[in-house]
N, C-alpha and C positions, 0 to 999 in steps of 0.2 A: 216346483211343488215338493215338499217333502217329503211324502209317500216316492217318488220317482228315485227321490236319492237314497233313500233306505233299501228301496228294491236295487240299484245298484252299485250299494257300495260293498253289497257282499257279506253283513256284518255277522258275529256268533247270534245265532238265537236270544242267548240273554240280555247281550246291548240291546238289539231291535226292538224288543218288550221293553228295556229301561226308555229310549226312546219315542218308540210312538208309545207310551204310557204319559208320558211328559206332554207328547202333542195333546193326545185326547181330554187329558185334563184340563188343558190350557186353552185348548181351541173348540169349545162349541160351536157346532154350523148352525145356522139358519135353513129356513126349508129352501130360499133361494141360491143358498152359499152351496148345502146337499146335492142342490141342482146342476151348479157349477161343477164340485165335485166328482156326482158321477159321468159328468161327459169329457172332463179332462182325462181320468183311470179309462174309457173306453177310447181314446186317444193315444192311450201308449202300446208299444207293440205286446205281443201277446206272453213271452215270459214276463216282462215284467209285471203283465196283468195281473198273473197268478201270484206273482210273490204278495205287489200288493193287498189284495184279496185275502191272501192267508194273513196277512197285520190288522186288515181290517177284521176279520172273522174273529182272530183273538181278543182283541179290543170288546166284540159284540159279546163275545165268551163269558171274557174278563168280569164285564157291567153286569151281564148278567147273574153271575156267579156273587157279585159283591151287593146286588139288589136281591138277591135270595137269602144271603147270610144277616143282612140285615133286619129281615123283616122276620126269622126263624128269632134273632137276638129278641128284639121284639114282643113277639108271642112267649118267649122261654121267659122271660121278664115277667110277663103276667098270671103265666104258670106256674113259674114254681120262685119266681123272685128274682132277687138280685144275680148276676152270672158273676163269678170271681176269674180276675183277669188270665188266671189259668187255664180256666176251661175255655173263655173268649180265645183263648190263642190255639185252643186244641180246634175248637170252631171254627175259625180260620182256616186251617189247615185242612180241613175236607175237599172234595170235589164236591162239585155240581151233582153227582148222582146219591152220594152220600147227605148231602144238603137236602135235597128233594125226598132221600128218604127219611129223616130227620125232621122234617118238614108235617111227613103223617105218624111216625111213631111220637112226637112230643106231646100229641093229641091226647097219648093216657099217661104223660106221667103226670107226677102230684108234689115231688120232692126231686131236690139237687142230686138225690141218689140215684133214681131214674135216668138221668140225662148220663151222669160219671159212667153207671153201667151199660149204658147203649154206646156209649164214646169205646169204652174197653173193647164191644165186642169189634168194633168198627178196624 
């Protein structure tokens, strides 16, 4: 299983994210494969559990951080129009808590300058 060997090969932080970012992309489970899944992860001994757990949890992070930025892109689209690839990239670059609150302040603006100035204070 590839989760087994990510958990022991010891790797930096930023490989393990280049890697299972690659698996999760590539590998969607099924609800029977899920299944599989989680009784192989409660099969291994208990560090490794954790490690793998914390891959999984980023992964769950990840998706959800990248299903929040999408659907704020989205709504800013029909708010205030077109996003210029600069600001998309400034958007990107948020957290989850910054996204979520980005999420209810976008609700009053009306113009691109709205968003530019809520980015600055951020």
């Amino acid at each position: 299983m590839s989760l087994r060997l990510l958990a022991t090969l010891q790797l930096d932080p930023a490989r393990i994210q280049l890697i299972s970012g690659f698996i999760d992309t590539y590998l969607r489970l099924n609800a029977q494969e899920e299944e599989i899944f989680q009784t192989e992860i409660a099969q291994f001994e208990p560090t490794q559990q954790e490690i793998v757990m914390q891959i999984v949890t980023s992964w769950m992070e990840e998706g959800i951080q990248q299903g929040e930025l999408k659907i704020i892109q989205r709504l800013l689209t029909k708010r205030i129009g077109v996003i210029t690839a600069e600001l998309q990239e400034q958007l990107r670059g948020l957290s989850l808590t910054q996204l979520e609150d980005l999420a209810e302040a976008l609700l009053d603006f009306s113009t691109e300058a709205d968003l530019v100035a809520w980015l600055q204070q951020q």
